[in-house]
C-alpha positions in Angstrom: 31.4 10.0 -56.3 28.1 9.7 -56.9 25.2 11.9 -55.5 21.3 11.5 -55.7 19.6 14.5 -56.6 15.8 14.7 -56.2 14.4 17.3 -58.8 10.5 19.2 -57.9 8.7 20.7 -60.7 6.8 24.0 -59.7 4.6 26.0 -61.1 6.6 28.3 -62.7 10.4 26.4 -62.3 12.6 23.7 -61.2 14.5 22.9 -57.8 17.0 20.2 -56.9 18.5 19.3 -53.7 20.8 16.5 -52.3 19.7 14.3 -49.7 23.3 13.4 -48.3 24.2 16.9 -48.8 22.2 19.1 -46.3 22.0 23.1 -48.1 23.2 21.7 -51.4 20.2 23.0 -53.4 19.3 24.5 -56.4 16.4 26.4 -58.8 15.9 27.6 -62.1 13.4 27.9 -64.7 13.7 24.6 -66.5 14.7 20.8 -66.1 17.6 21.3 -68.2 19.5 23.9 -66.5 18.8 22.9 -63.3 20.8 20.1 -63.3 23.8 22.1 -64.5 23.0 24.4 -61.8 23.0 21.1 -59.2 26.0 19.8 -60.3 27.9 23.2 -59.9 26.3 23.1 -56.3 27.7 20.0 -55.3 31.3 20.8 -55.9 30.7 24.2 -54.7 29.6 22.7 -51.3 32.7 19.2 -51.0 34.8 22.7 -52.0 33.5 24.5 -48.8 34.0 21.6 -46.5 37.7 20.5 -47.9 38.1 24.1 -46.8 36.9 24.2 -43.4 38.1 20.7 -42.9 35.2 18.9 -42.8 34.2 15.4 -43.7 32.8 14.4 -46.9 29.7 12.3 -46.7 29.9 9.1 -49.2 27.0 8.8 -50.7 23.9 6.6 -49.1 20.7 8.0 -50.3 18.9 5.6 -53.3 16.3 6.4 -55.5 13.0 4.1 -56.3 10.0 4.6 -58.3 7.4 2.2 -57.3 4.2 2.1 -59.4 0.8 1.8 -57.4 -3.0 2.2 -58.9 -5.3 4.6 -58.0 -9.0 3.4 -57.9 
């Protein structure tokens, strides 16, 4: 499966979450290794719920960039 991530830049480092994945987050000091950190999240989490049994949400959430201009 695949699972959109959103990534925020902070001042001083980088967090990722999932939308269809409520909790599934993740934070580190740069782009790079955040990512790695996500994607050990993710099966960390569909782990946790095979375990207790749970549903696994397919994937719904899409990602878009639109470009606008600012006068």
């Amino acid at each position: 499966m695949k699972y959109a991530i959103v990534i925020e830049k902070g001042d001083s480092s980088y967090g990722a979450y999932v939308p269809d994945l409520p909790g599934c987050v993740a934070a580190d000091e740069t782009r790079k290794e955040v990512i790695k950190l996500i994607k050990e999240a993710i099966a960390f989490h569909l782990e946790g719920m095979k375990e207790d049994v749970l549903c696994i949400p397919r994937p719904h959430s899409e990602t878009e960039y639109v470009e606008i201009s600012v006068a």
